[in-house]
N, C-alpha and C positions, 0 to 999 in steps of 0.2 A: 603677535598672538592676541594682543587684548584689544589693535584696531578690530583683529577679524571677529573676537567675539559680541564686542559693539557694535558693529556692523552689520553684524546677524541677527542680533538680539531688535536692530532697531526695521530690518526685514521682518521678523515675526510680527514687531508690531505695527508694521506698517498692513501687512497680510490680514492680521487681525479687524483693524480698520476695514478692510476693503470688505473680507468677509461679513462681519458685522453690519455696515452699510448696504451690504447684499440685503443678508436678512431682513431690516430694518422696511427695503424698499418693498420686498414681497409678501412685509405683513400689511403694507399700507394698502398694495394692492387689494391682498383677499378681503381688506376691509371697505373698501372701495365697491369689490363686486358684490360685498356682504350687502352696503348699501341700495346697492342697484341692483338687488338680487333678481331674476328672472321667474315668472309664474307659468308654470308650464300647464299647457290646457288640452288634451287631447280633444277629441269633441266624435265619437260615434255616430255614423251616419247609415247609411244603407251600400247597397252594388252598388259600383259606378255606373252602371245604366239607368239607375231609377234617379227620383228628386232628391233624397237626404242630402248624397251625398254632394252634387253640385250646390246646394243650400249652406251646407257644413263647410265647403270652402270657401264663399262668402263671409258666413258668420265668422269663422277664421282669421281671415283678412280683416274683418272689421273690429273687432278685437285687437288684433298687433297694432293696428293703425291708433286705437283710441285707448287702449289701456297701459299705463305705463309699465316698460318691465316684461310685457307678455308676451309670450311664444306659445299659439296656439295652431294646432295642424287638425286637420280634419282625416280620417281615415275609414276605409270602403268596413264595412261589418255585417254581419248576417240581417241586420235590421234590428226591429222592434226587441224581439225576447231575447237575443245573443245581446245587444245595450244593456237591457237589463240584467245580467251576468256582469259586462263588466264594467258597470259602475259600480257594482255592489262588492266586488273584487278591488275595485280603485285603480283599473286599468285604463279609464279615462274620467273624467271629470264631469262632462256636459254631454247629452244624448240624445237623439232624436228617439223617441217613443211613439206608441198611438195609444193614444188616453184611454181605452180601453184595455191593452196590454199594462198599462201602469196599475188600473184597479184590480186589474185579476193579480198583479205583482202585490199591492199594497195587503189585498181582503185573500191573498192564500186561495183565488179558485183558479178556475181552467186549468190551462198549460202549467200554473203554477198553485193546482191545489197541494197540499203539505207542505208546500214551499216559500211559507210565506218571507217578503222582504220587505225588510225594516229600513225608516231611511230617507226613502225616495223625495225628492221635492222640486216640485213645478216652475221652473221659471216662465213659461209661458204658454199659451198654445201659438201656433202659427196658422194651419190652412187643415179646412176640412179634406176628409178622405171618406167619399161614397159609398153607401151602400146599395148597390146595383143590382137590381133584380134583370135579369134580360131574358125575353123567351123570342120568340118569331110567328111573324103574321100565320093564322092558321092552326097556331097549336089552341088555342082555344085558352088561353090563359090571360085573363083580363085584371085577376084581383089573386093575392094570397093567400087566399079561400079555394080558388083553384089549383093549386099545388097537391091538393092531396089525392095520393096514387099517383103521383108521377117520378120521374127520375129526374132529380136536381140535383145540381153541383153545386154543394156546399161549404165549397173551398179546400188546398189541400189537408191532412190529417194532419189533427195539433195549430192548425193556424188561426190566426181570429177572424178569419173570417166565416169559419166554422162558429165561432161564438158567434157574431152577426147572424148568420141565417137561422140562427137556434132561436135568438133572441125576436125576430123578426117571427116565426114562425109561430113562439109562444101567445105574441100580441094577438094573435088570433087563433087561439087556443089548440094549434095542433107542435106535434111533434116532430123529430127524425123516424119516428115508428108509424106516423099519418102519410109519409113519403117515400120514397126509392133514395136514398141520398148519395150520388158518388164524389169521393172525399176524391178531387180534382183541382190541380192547380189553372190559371188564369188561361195558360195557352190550351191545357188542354180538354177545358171547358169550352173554349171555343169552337175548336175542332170540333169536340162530339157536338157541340149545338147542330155545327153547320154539314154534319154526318148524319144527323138524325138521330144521332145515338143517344141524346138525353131530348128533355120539355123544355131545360130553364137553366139557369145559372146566376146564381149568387156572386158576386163581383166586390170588394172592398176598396177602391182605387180613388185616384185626381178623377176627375172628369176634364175635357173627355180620357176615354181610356183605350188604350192601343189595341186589348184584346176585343174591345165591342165594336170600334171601328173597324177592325180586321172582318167580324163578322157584317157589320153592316155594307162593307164591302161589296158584299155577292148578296145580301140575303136583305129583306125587310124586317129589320128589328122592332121588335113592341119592349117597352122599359114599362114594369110593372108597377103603379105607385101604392105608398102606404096610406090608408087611410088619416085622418087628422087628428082621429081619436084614439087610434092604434100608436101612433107617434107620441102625443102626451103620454099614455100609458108606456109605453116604453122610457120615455126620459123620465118618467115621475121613477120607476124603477132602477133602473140604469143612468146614473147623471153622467155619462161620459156623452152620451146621445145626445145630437142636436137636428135641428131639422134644416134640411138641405134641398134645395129646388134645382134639378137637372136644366135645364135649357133646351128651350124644342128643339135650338139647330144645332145641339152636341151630338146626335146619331140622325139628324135629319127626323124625329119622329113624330114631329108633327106638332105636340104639344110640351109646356112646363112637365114635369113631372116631380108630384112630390114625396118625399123619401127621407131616411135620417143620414148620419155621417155621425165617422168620429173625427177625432181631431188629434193632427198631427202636433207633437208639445214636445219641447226644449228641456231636458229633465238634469237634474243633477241631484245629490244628497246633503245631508245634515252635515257632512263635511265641509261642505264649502260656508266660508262665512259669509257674516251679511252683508258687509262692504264690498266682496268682490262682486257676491251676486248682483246687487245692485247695477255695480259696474259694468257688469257686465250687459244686465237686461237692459238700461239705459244706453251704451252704445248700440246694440241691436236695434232697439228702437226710434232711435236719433240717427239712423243709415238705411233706412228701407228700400231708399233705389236701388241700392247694390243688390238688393234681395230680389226685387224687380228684374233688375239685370240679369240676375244668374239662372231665376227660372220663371215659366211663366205661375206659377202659382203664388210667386211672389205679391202678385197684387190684391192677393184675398190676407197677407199679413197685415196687421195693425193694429195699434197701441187699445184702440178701440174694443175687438173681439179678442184680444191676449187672453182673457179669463173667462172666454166660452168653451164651455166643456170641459172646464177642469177638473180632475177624476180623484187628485191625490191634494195631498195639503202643501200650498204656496209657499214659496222659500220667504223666509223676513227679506230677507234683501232686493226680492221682485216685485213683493209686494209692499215695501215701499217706495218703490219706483212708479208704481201705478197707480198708488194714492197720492201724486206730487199733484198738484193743477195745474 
């Protein structure tokens, strides 16, 4: 009887041991992974048909590859003002904006008057995004002095390119009340153009853009520009605005045309600290092929123009990245 009680007694402690060695080994782990914890970076983009998003799985990739620790994914989201929702929710981290939708997000107007949000900060801009006036040979529309009494489409309802054409319209002193204005998204501005059914149409996009090409397709298009001084007064106004030169052979029209843009920007909040920011803005702009690669608009990015057109206040951590020499 008292072999089998020593016998059992020296099982328990052996059991003990092995338990205990268990635990031992799977606190080393979680300390281990504690060390090498992972950063997880969601990154808001736009459709998968448009630029954000093949941009954001670039930026993505470039990220895992140079940040240590990081797991960052890019995912399709309503765009501009649905980012801004959720980053201010903390449903992802880094977001493509239009530096325009960030001002009306930061100063409480437009889409987001009473709504102001707190927060926001800039890691960069990347590539302009056009403000496109397009009318057709024959309508008699040379300047936007002409617009008034006509029917234009002023982008759809709520969108900013509705601010754009407001903004564009004020530069020279008229209204939506001096015009016809139908609140029309991109395709179906087109159509009515090449229906007859409007003068003109307001257009916010890359250049070139699918919807003007579509139209220059069948029809002679005329690209309406802004004046030089109408342009200053607009950016002295609005600092998201930059001034943008279309290319005479982006719709074939014959000449440069000049106009503003805003600018598509990299956004994140006071959340993130300044070490990552950095880190981050520094891998993005130490890999710009890959941004080259993913889209054509890639080659208007650069370390250079990051901080044209920026509308909100610069992360510390971007911004010392871009006062390195």
């Amino acid at each position: 009887m008292k072999k089998r009680i020593i016998a059992l007694l020296a099982a328990v402690a052996m059991l003990t041991v092995v338990i205990t060695g268990c635990g031992g080994s799977t606190g080393e782990q979680k300390t281990g992974d504690t060390a090498g914890e992972k950063k997880f970076f969601n990154i808001a983009t736009g459709g998968t048909a448009g630029v954000y998003y093949p941009l954001g799985g670039a930026i993505a990739e470039i990220i895992n590859k140079n940040i240590s620790g990081a797991n960052a994914t890019a995912q399709s989201t309503g765009a501009s003002v649905a980012n801004v929702n959720m980053l201010t929710e903390g449903n992802v981290q880094i977001a493509f904006v239009q530096n325009d939708i960030a001002y009306y997000a930061t100063n409480g107007t437009e889409m987001f008057k009473d709504k102001k949000v707190d927060g926001l900060k800039c890691l960069a801009t990347i590539y302009p995004e056009t403000v496109q006036l397009v009318t057709l040979e024959g309508k008699g529309i040379k300047s936007v002095a002409d617009l008034k009494g006509k029917k234009i489409a002023v982008g759809a309802a709520g969108s900013s390119v509705t601010g754009n054409s407001r903004h564009v319209l004020e530069a020279y002193g008229l209204t939506f009340e001096d015009i016809q204005p139908q609140y029309l998204s991109f395709a179906e501005a087109a159509n009515s153009l090449k229906d007859g059914n409007i003068d003109a149409a307001f257009l916010t996009a890359g250049v070139p853009t699918a919807a003007v090409q579509d139209i220059a397709a069948q029809h002679k298009v005329v690209m309406v520009p802004i004046e030089a001084d109408k342009i200053d007064s607009m950016i002295q106004k609005y600092p998201f605005y930059t001034k943008v030169v279309i290319p005479a052979d982006a719709y074939k029209q014959g000449a440069d045309i000049e106009t503003v843009g805003v600018k598509a920007m990299l956004v994140a909040t006071d959340k993130m600290d300044e070490q990552t920011a950095y880190d981050i803005t520094k891998a993005i702009f130490t890999n710009l092929d890959q941004l080259k690669a993913a889209h054509a608009v890639g080659q208007y990015i650069s370390k250079e123009t990051a901080k044209d057109g920026v509308s909100i206040p610069m992360h510390a951590g971007a911004e010392k990245f871009f006062n390195e020499k």
